[in-house]
C-alpha positions in Angstrom: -31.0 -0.2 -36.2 -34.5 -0.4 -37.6 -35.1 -1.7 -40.7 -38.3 -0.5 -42.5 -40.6 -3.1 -44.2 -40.5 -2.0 -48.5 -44.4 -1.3 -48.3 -46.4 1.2 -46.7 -47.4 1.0 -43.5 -50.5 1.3 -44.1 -50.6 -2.1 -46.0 -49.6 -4.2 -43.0 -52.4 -3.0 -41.1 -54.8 -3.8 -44.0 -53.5 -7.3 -44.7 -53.6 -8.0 -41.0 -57.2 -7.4 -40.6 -58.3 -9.4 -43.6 -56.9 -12.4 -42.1 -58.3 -11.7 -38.7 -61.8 -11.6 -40.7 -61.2 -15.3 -41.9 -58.9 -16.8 -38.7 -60.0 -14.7 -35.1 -59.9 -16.8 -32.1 -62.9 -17.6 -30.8 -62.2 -16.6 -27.3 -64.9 -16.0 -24.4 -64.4 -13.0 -23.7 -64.6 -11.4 -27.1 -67.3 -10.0 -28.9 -69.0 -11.4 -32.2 -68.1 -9.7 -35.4 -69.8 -6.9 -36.0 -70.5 -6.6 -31.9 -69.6 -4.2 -29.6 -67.3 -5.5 -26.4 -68.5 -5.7 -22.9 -66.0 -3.5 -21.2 -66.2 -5.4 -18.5 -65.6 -8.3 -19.8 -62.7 -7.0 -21.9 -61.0 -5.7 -18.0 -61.4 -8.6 -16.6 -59.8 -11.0 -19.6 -56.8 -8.7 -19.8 -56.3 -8.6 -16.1 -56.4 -12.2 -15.7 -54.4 -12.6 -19.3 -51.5 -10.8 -17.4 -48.8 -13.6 -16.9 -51.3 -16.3 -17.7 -52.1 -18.0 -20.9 -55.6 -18.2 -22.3 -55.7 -21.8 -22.2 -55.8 -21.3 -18.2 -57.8 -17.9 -18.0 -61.2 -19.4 -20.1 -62.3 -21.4 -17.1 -61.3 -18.6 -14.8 -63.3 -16.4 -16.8 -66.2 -18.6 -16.7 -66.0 -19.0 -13.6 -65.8 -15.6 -12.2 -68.9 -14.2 -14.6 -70.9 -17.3 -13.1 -70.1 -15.2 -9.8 -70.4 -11.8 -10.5 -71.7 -11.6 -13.7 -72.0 -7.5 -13.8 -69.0 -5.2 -12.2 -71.4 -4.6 -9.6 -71.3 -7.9 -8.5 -67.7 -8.2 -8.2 -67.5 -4.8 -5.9 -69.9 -6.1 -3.9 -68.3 -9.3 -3.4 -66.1 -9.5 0.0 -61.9 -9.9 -0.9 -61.9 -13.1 0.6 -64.3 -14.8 -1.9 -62.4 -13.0 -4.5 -59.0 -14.2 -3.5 -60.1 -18.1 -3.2 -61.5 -18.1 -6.7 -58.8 -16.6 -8.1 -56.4 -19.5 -6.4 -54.2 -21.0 -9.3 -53.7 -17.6 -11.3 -51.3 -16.6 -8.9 -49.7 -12.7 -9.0 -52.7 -12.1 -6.3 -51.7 -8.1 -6.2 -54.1 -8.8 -9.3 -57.1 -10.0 -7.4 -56.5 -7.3 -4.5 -56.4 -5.1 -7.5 -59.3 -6.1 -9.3 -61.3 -5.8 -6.6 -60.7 -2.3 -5.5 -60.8 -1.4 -9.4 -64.4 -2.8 -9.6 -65.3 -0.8 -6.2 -64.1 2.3 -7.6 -66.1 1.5 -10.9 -69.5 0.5 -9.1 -69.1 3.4 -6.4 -67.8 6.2 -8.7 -68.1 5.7 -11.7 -72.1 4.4 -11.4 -71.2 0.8 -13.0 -69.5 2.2 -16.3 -65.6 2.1 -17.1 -64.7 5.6 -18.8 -63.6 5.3 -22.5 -60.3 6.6 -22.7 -57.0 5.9 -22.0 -56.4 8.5 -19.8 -59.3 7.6 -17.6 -58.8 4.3 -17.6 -55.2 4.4 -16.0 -56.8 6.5 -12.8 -58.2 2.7 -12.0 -56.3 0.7 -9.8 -54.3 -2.1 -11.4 -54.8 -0.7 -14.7 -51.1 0.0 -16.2 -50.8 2.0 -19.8 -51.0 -1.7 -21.5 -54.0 -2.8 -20.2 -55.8 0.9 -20.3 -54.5 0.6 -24.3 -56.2 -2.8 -24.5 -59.6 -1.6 -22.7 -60.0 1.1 -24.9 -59.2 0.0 -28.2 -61.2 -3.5 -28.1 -64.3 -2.4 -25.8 -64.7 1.5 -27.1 -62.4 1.2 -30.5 -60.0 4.2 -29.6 -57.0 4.3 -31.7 -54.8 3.3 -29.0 -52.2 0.7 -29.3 -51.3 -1.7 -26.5 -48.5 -4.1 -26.7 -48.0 -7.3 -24.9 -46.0 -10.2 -25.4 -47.4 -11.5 -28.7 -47.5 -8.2 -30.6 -44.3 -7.1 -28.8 -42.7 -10.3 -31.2 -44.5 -9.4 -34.4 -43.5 -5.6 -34.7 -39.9 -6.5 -33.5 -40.2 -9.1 -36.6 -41.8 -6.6 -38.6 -39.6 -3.9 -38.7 -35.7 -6.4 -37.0 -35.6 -4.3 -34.4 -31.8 -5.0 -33.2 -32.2 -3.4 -29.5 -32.1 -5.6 -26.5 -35.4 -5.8 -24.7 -36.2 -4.2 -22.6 -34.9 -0.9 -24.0 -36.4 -2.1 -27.2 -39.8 -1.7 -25.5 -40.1 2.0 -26.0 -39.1 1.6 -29.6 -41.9 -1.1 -30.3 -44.6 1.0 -28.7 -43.5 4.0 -31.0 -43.8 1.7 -34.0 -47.0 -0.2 -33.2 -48.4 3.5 -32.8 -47.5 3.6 -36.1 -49.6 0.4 -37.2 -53.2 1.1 -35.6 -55.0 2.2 -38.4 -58.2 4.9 -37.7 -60.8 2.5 -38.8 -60.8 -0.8 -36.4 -58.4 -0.2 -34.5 -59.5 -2.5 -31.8 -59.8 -5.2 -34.7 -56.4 -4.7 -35.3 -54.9 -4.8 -31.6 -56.8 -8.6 -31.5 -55.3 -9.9 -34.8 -51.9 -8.6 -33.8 -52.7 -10.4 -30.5 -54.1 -13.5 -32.8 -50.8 -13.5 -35.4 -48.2 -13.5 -32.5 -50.0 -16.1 -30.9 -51.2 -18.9 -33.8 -48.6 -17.8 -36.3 -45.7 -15.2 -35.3 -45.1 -17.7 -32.4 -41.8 -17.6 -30.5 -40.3 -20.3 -31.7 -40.6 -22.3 -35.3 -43.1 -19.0 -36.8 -45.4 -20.1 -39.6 -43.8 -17.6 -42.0 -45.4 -19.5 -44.7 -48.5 -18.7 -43.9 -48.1 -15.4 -42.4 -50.0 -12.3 -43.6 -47.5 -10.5 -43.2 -44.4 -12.2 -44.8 -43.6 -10.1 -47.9 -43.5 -7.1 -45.5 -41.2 -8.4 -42.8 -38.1 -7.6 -42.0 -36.6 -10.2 -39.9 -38.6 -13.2 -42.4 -36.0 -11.1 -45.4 -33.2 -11.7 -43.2 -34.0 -15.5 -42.6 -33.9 -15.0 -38.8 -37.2 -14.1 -37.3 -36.6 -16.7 -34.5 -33.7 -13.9 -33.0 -36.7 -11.3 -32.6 -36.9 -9.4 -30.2 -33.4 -9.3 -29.2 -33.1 -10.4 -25.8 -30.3 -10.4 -23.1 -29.1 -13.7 -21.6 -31.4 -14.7 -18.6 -30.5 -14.2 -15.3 -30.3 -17.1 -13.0 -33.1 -17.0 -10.4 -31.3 -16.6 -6.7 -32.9 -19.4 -4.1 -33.8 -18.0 -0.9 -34.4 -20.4 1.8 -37.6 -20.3 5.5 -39.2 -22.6 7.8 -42.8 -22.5 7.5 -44.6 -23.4 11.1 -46.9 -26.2 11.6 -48.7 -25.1 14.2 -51.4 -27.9 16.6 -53.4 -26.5 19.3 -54.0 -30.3 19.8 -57.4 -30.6 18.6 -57.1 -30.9 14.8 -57.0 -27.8 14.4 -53.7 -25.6 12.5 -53.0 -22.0 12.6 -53.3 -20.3 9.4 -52.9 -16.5 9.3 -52.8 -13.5 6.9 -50.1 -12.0 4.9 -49.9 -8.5 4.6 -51.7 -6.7 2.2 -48.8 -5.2 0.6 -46.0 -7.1 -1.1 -45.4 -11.0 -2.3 -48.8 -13.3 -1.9 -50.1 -9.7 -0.2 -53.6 -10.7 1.4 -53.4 -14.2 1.4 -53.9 -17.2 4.1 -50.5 -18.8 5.1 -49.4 -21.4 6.7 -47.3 -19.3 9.2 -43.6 -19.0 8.2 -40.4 -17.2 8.5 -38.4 -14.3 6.5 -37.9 -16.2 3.0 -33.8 -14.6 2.2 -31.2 -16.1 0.3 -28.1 -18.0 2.6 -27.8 -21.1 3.9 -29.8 -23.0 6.5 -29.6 -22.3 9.7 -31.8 -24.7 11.8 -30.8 -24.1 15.1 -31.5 -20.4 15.0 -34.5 -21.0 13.5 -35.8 -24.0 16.0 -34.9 -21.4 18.9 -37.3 -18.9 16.9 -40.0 -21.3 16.2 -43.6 -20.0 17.9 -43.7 -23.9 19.2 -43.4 -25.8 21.8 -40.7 -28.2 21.3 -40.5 -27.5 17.7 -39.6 -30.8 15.3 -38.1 -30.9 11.6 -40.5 -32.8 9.2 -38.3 -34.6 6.5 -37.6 -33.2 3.3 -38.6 -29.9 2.1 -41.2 -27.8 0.5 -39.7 -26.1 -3.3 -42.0 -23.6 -5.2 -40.5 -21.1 -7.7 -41.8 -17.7 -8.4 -40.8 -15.6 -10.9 -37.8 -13.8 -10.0 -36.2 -16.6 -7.2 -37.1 -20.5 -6.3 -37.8 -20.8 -2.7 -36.7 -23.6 -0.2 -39.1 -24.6 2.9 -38.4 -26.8 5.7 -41.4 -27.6 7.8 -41.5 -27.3 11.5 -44.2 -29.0 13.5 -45.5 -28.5 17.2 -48.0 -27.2 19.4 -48.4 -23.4 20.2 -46.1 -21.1 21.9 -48.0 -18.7 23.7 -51.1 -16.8 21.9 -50.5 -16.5 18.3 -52.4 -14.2 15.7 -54.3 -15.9 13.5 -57.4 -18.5 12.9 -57.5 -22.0 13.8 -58.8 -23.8 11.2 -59.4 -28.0 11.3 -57.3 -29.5 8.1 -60.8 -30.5 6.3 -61.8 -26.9 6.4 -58.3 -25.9 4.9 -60.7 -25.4 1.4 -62.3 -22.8 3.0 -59.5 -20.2 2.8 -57.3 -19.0 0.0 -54.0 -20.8 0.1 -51.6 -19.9 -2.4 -50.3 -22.7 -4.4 -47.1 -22.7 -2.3 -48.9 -23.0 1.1 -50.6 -25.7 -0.2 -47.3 -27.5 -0.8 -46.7 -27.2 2.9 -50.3 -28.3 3.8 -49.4 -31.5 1.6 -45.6 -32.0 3.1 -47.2 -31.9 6.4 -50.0 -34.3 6.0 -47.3 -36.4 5.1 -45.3 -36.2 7.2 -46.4 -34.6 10.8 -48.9 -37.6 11.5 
């Protein structure tokens, strides 16, 4: 069930963007009042904003426009210099992504993004979120993205009972119903803003909220419980041997992942198939592309989204002619090691001598 808010909906919108006039985020990729967005600086927030909080992304940001301060730049940048300075936003599909979006951009589209929606979602890594966001905030469409933040205020808004993430198609529908014609991209950043400094997920600032005489959940005195959500599921561990492989000079073998799939792209530390079961050293010593393979102590944990992973470290010199670069362990910066290979790099160091 749905409960609808006693005002207008039009109201809502109108109260929302008076206190975003008086209490925006100054954020540095956003535009001045009264200025139009960069569009590419818009992408590139919301790419990096995906599974990351802003508190991380603004030196990220920074960063990356020091680099390639046009779109050009970044397409003409190689992967690999992409990839390392992206290291610590992890979800690297994103930076493969980005990359080949900004390519496309530079190479097709002469250096402009296109305006709409529809457009915008021919781009790689550009889903119907981030397209929504693009072209409300840099071109003021009237489209309506959600993400997490006004995902929470529209379920508050209007007590939307359904679980997400069936609810999710029912939010959309009634943030469509929001966006007002005038400001539009205005009003997608202090909906952005009000999840994020007031509709928070837990403890909300009702008190102070703009929107408190029009909400729903704040009537029932539960806004806390919105959006409904099922019970989490408990992450699986699955359970490798990454390979610490000497050619005996100080040099160790790193090679790449492919480009599809988990850490797709990226420099490893070269390791086995990461599945859930128990350990199962001898099979994996008799495996091992080493001579006279030996098991560091202790072991290497990382967790990922959807499973925690378990690493034991195996240590020897090379078996044969293996694929990949030698690298000496004071050039190890060089490279792009996701944050879990350079938990191995560190277990090692400690331990292999």
């Amino acid at each position: 069930m749905v409960r609808q808010p006693a005002q207008q909906m039009t109201r809502p919108s109108a109260k929302l963007l008076k206190w975003y006039d008086r209490h925006r985020r100054v954020l540095p990729w956003r535009a001045a009042p009264g200025d139009r967005a960069d569009p590419y600086h818009v992408w590139l927030s919301e790419i990096m904003l995906q599974q990351t909080t802003v508190a991380t992304v603004g030196r990220y940001f920074a960063e990356f426009l020091e680099k390639w301060p046009t779109v050009n730049d970044l397409a003409a940048a190689k992967l690999d210099e992409v990839l390392h300075a992206w290291q610590g936003l992890g979800y690297y599909a994103r930076a493969r992504n980005l990359h080949k979006c900004a390519r496309v951009v530079a190479g097709e589209l002469n250096g402009a993004f296109p305006g709409t929606e529809a457009q915008l979602l021919k781009l790689p890594g550009v889903g119907p979120y981030t397209a929504g966001a693009i072209a409300a905030i840099a071109f003021n469409r009237p489209a309506s993205p959600v993400d997490g933040n006004i995902e929470r205020v529209v379920a508050r808004l209007f007590a939307v009972d359904e679980e997400l993430p069936a609810a999710k198609s029912r939010i959309r529908e009634l943030a469509r119903g929001l966006t007002p014609k005038k400001r539009p991209g205005d009003h997608v950043q202090a909906a952005m803003d009000l999840g994020a400094t007031v509709c928070t997920p837990k403890k909300p600032a009702c008190a102070i909220c703009p929107l408190s005489a029009d909400c729903a959940a704040f009537a029932a005195g539960e806004p806390e419980t919105y959006p409904r959500k099922p019970p989490k599921a408990e992450r699986p561990t699955r359970r490798g041997y990454a390979y610490w492989i000497s050619d005996g000079n100080g040099s160790i073998l790193l090679r790449r992942r492919a480009e599809e799939g988990l850490l797709g792209g990226m420099m490893e530390v070269p390791s086995s198939i990461w599945e859930e079961g128990d350990w199962q050293s001898d099979k994996a010593l008799a495996a091992a592309p080493l001579r006279a393979p030996r098991e560091l102590p202790g072991m290497v944990r990382h967790t990922f989204t959807h499973f925690h992973l378990e690493l034991r470290v195996l240590a020897g010199r090379s078996k044969g002619k293996p694929d990949g670069v030698w690298c000496p362990v004071d050039r190890f910066g060089d490279h792009a090691l996701p944050t879990v290979m350079k938990k191995v790099v560190r277990h090692a160091l400690n331990h292999a001598g």
